[in-house]
C-alpha positions as CSV (number, residue, x, y, z in Angstrom):
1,X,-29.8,35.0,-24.6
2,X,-28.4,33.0,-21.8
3,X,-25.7,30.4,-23.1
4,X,-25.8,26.7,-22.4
5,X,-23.5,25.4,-19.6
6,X,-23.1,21.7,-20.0
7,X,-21.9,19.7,-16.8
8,X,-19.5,18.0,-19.0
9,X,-17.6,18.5,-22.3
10,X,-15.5,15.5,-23.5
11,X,-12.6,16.2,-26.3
12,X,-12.0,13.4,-27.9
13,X,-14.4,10.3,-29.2
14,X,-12.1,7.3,-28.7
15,X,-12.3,4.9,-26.3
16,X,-11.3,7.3,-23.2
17,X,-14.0,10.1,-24.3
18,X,-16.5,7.1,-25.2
19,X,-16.1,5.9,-22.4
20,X,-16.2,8.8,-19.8
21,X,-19.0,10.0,-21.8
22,X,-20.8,6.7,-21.5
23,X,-20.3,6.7,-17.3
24,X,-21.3,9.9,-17.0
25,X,-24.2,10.0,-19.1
26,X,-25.8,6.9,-17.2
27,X,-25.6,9.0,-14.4
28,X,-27.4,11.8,-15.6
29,X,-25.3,14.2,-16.5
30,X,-25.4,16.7,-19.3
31,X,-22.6,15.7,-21.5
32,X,-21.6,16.1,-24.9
33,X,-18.8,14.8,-26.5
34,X,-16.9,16.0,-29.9
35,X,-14.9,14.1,-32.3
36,X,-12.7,15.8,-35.0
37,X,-13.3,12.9,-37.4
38,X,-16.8,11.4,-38.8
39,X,-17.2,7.5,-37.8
40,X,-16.4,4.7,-39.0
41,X,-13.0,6.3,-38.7
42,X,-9.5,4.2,-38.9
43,X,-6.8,4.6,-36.0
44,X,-3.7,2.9,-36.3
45,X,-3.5,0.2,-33.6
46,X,-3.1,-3.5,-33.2
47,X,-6.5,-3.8,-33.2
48,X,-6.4,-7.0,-30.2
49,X,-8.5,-5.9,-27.1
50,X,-7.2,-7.9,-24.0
51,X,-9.4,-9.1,-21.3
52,X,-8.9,-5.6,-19.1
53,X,-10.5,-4.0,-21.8
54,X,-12.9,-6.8,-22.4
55,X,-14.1,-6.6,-18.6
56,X,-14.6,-2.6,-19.2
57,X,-16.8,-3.0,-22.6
58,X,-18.7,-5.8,-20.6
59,X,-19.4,-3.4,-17.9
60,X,-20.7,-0.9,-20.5
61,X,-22.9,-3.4,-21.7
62,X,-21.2,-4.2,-24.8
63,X,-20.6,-8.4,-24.3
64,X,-23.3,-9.6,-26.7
65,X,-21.6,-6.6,-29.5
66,X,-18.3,-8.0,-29.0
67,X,-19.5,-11.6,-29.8
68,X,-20.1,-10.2,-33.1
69,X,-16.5,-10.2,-33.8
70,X,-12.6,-12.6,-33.0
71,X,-12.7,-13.6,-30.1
72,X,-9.0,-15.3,-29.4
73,X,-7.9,-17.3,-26.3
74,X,-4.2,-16.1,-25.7
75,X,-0.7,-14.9,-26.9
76,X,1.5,-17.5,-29.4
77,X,5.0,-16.3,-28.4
78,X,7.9,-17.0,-30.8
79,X,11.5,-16.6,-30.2
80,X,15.1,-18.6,-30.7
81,X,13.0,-21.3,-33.0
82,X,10.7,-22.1,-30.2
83,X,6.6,-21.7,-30.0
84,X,4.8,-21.4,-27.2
85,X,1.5,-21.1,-26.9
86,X,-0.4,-19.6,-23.2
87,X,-3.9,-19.3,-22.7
88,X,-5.4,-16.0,-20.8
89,X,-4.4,-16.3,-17.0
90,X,-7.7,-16.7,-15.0
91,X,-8.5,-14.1,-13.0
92,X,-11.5,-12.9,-10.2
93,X,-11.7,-10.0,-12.4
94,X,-11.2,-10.3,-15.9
95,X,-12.4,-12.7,-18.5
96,X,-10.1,-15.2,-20.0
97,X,-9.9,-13.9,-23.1
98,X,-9.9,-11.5,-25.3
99,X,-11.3,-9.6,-29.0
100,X,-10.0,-8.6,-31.9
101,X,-11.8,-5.8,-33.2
102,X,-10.6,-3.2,-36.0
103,X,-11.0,0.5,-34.7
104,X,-13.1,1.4,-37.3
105,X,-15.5,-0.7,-36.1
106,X,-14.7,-0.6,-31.9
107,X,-14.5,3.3,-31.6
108,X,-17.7,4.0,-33.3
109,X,-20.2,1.2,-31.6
110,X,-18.6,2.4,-28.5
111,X,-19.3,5.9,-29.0
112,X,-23.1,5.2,-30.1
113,X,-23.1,3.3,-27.0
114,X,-22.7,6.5,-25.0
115,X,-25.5,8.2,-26.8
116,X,-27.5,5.6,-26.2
117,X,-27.1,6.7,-22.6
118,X,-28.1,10.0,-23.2
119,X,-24.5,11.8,-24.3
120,X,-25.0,14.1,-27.6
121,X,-22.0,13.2,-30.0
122,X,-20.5,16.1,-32.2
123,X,-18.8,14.6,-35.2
124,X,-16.2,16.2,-37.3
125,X,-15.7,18.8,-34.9
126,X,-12.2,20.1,-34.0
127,X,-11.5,21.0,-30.7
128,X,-9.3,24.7,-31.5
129,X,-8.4,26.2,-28.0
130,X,-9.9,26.0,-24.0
131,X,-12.1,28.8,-23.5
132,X,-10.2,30.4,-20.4
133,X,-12.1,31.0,-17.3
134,X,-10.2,32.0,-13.8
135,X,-7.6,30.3,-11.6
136,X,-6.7,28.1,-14.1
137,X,-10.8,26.5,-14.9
138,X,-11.6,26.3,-18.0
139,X,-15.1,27.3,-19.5
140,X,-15.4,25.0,-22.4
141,X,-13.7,24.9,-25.6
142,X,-13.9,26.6,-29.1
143,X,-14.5,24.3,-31.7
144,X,-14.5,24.2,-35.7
145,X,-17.3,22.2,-37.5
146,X,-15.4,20.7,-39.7
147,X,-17.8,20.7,-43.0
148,X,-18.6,23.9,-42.5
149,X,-15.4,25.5,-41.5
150,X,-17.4,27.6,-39.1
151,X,-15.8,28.1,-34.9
152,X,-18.3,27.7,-32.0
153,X,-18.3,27.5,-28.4
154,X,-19.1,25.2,-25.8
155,X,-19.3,25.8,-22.6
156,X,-19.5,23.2,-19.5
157,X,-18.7,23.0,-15.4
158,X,-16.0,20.2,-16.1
159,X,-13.7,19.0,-19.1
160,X,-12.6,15.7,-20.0
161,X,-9.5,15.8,-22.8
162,X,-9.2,12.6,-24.7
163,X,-8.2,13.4,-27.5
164,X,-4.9,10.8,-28.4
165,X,-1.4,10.8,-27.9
166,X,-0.4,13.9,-29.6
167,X,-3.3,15.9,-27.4
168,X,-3.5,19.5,-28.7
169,X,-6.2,20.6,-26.5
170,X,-3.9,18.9,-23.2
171,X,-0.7,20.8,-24.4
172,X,-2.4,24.2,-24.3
173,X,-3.2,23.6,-20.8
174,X,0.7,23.0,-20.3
175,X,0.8,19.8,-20.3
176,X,3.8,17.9,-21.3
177,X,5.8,14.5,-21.1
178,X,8.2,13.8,-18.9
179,X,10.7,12.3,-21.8
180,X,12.6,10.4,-19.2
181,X,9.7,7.8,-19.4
182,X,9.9,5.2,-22.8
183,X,8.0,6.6,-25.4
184,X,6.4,4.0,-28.5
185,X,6.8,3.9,-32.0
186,X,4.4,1.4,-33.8
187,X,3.6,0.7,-37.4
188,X,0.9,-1.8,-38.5
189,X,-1.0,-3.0,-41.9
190,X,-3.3,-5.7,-42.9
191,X,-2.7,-8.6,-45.1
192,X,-4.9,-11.3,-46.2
193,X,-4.7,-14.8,-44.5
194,X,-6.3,-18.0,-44.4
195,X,-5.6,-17.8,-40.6
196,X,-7.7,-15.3,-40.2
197,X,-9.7,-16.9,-37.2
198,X,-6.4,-18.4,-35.4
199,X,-7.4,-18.6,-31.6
200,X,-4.2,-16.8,-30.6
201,X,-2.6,-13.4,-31.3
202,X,1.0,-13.7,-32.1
203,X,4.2,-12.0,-30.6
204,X,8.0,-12.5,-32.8
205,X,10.1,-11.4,-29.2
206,X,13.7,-11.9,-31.4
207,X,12.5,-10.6,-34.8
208,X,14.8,-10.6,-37.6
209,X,15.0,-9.1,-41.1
210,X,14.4,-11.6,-44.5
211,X,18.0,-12.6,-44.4
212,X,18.6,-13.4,-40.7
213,X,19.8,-10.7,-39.6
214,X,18.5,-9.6,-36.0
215,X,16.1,-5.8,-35.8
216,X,15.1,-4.3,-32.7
217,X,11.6,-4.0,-31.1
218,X,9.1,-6.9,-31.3
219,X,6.8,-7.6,-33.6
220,X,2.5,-8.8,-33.5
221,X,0.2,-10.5,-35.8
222,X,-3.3,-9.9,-34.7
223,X,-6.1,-12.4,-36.4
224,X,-8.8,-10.2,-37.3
225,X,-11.5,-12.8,-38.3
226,X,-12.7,-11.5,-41.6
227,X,-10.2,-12.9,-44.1
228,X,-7.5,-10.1,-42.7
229,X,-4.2,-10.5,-40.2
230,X,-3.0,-6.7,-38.2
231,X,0.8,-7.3,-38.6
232,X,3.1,-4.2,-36.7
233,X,5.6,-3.8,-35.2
234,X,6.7,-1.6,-32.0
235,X,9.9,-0.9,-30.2
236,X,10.9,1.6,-27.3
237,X,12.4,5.1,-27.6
238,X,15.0,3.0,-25.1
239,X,16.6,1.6,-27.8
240,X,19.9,3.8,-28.3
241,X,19.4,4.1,-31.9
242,X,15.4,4.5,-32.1
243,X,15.6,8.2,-33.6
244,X,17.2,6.8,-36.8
245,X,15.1,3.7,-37.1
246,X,13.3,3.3,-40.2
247,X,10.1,1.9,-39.7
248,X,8.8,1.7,-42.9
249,X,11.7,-0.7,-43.6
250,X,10.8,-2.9,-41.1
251,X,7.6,-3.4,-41.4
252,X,8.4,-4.5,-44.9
253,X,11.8,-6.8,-43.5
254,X,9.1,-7.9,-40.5
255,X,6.2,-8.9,-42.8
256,X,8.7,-10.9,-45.3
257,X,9.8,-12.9,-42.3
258,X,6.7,-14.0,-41.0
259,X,6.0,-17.8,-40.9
260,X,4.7,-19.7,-44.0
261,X,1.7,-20.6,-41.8
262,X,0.0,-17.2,-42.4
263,X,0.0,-17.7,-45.6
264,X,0.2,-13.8,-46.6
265,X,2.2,-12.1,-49.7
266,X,4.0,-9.8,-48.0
267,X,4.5,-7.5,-51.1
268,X,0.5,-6.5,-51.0
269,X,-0.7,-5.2,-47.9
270,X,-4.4,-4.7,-48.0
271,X,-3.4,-0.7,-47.9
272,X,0.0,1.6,-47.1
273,X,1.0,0.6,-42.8
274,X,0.1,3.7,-40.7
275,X,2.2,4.2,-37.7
276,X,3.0,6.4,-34.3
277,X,4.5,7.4,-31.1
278,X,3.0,6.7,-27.7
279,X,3.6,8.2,-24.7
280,X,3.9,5.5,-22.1
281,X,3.7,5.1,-18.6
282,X,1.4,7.9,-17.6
283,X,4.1,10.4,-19.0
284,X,2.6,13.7,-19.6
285,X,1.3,15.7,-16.8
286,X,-0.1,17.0,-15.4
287,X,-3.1,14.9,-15.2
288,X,-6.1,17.6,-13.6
289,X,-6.3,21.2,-13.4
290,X,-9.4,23.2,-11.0
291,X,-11.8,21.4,-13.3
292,X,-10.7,19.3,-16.4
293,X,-8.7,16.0,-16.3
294,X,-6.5,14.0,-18.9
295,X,-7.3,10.4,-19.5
296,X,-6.1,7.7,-21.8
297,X,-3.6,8.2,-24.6
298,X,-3.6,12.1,-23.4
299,X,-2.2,11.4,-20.6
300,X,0.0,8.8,-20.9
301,X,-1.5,6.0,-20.2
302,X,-0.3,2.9,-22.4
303,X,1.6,-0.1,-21.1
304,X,5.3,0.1,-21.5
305,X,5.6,-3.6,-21.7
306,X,3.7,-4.6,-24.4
307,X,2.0,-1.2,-25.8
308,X,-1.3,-1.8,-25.1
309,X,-4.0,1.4,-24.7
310,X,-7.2,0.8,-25.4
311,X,-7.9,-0.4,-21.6
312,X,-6.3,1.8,-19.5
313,X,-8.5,4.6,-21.5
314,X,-11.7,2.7,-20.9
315,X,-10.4,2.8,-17.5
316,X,-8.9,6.2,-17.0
317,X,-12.3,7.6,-18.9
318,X,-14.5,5.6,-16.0
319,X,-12.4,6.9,-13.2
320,X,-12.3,10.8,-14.6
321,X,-16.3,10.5,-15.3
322,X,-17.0,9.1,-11.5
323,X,-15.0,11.6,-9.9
324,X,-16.9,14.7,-12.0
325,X,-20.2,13.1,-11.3
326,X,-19.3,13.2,-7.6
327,X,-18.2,17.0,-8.3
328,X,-21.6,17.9,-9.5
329,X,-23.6,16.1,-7.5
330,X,-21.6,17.9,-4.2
331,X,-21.0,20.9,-6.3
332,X,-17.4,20.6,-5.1
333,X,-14.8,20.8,-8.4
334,X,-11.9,20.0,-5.2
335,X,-13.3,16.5,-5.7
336,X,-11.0,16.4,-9.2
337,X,-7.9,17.0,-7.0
338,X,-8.0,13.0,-5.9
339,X,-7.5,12.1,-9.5
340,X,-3.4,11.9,-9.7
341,X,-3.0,10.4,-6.3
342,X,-6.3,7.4,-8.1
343,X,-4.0,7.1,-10.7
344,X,-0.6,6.8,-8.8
345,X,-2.8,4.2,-6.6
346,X,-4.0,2.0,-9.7
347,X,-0.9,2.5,-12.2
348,X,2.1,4.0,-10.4
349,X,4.0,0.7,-9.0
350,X,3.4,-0.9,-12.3
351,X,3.9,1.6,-14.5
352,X,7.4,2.2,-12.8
353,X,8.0,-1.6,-13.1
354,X,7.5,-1.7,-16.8
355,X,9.6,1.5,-17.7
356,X,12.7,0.0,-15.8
357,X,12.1,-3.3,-18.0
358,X,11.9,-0.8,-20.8
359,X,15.4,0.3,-20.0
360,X,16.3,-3.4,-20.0
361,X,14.6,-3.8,-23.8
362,X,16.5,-0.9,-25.1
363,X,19.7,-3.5,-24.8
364,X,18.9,-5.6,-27.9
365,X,21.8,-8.2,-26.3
366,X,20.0,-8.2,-22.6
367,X,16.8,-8.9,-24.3
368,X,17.6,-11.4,-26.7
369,X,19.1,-13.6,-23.6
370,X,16.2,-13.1,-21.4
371,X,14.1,-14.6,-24.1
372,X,16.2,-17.0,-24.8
373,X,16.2,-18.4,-20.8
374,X,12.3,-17.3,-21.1
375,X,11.5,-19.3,-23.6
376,X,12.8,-22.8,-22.1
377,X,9.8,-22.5,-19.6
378,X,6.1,-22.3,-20.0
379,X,5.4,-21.8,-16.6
380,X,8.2,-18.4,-16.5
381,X,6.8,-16.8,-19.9
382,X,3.0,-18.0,-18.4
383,X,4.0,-15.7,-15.2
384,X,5.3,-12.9,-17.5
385,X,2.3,-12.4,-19.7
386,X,0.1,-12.3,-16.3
387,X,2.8,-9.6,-15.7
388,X,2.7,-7.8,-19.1
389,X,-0.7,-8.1,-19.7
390,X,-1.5,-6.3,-15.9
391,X,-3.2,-9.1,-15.0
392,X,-1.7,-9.9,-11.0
393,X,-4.2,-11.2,-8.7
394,X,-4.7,-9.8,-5.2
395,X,-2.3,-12.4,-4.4
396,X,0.2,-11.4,-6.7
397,X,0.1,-7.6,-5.9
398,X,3.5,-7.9,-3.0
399,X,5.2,-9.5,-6.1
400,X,5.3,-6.4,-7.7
401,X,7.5,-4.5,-5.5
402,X,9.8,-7.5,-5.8
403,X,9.3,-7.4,-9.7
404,X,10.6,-3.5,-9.2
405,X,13.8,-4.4,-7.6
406,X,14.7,-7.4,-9.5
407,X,14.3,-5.5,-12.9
408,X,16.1,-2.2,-10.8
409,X,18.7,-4.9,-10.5
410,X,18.8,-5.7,-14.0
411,X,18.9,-2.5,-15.0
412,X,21.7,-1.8,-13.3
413,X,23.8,-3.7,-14.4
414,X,23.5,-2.9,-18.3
415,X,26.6,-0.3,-19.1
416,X,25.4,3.3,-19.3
417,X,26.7,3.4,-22.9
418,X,23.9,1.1,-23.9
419,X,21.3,2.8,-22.2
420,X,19.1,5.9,-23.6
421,X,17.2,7.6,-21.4
């Protein structure tokens, strides 16, 4: 009996498999995607979706699901006893404004969104080890049905791995992370609030423990619109300490310390937090081999300056699925090789900004007067969430390489000793 060669085998069911799955399918292809848990599933995250990612569910169709859940209109930042509050910069491109969805509910309506276009979905399927092939191709993959505790095989022309940060399947095709780029650690829980509908997500840039004292990394409280706030809090492995950093303990110090306006008990979270690391800056590598490419958290690709994910793996997923499409329409898998140098194109200037400003973050002094000047100006912080957010205009784009230098600047002038690379 002949086997069944797919043209594409995602790994991976979040957004950067649901997503390549989803472009690829629309275009005919023969895909079929696997996901090592069953939906609804939880994913620890922040939960907010900001207009990049809004633009790419939109483009999938998704705008009229979406208005099923938070919609929010910009970022409250809070620093030095100061508030400021800065709606979504407009943009050609992108919406002006943004969704809070929990990943339960995102990841899974995404996903049947992609077998609405024809993509066969595989839940509670582990992906074990690549099915070798020659020259470095892969065949497909062999996988473990969970519930049965049975192995299979797959087979397919190309393979997409998505499958999260910590990427298993991506590591036994030698990939790795470059670990002079930042690397995340994040930890988030839920409490109850009567502000669960606020219109703005909230950012503490000088967060301090229950008794004043000042704690490194930032912190978020994401309005989730059904009676529940996402509180978490994130810093960068740039932080010269970050390896003995308990996060645990300040979650706990960070949720105590959150204005009286949330209204929350900080002693009862709706359930235990659930944190992580994240690669950053398109850190691991590499990114393609002769017929399989890496996209979203598996290869990287998360903002350095404010931690954000989910859209760059929409986006990463929609760039990998285009380029295989082209592949098997021309029968040509060379067509993968122009991956890295699409991502470098997209992502490489910026993501090379932000890690030098992570280098600046890691100096909890540095930081803490940069806010402090930042936060005296609504038009300066205005400029720097267009910045963080990835949200530059055509007009803006020369201002980037200018960004570069100013923060290379910056960066050089903080003392080696306070540095961790």
């Amino acid at each position: 009996m002949n086997k069944h060669i797919h043209d594409l085998l995602i790994i991976g069911g979040g957004p950067g498999g649901s997503s390549a799955a989803f472009w690829a399918a629309s275009s005919g292809l023969d895909t079929v995607f696997v996901e090592k848990k069953v939906f609804p599933r939880e994913k620890t995250c922040g939960d907010g979706i900001p207009p990049r990612g809004v633009h790419q569910l939109m483009e999938m169709g998704l705008e009229k699901k979406l208005n099923d859940y938070h919609r929010f209109n910009g970022l409250r930042a809070l620093a030095h006893g100061k508030t400021l509050e800065m709606s979504w910069p407009e943009h050609s491109t992108y919406p002006q404004h943004g969704y809070v969805v929990r990943r339960c509910d995102l990841d899974q309506f995404v996903a049947e969104n992609a077998v609405n276009a024809g993509a066969s979905l595989l839940q509670g399927v582990e992906a074990l080890r690549p099915i070798e092939g020659q020259d470095g191709a892969i065949e497909g993959a062999v996988l473990l049905d969970k519930a049965t505790e049975s192995e299979f095989e797959i087979y397919a022309k190309y393979v997409v791995i998505a499958d999260g940060a910590n990427s298993r399947f991506g590591r036994s095709l030698g990939a790795s992370r470059d670990k002079s780029l930042p690397m995340g650690i994040a930890i988030r829980g839920y409490f109850e609030s009567p502000l669960h509908d606020d219109p703005w997500i909230e950012s503490s840039l000088d967060i301090q423990d229950r008794n004043g004292n000042a704690m490194p990394g930032y912190g978020w409280i994401f309005p989730v619109g059904n009676g529940t706030i996402n509180v978490g809090i994130g810093l960068l492995s740039t932080f010269r300490d970050y390896k003995s950093i308990n996060t645990s303990h300040l979650f706990e110090e960070f949720a105590h310390s959150l204005p009286e306006y949330w209204g929350i008990n900080p002693d009862k979270p709706i359930a235990p937090p659930t944190g992580g690391r994240l690669p950053m800056a398109g850190s691991v590598g590499p990114k393609s081999g002769p017929n399989w490419l890496l996209v979203g958290d598996a290869a990287g690709s998360i903002n350095p300056f404010n931690g954000e994910g989910i859209d760059y793996a929409y986006e990463t997923g929609r760039l990998a699925a285009n380029l295989i499409i082209g592949a098997v329409e021309h029968d040509d898998p060379a067509i993968l090789t122009r991956y890295s140098g699409m991502l470098e194109d997209e992502y490489g200037l910026y993501f090379r900004v932000a890690s030098l400003f992570g280098r600046v973050i890691g100096n909890p002094v540095l930081i803490r007067e940069l806010t402090r000047i930042g936060m005296r100006s609504q038009p300066l912080m205005e400029w720097a969430l267009r910045v963080m957010a990835n949200l530059l205009r055509d007009e803006d784009k020369g201002f980037a390489e200018a960004a570069y230098q100013t923060i290379a600047n910056i960066v050089r002038l903080v003392p080696d000793r306070l540095v961790h690379n």
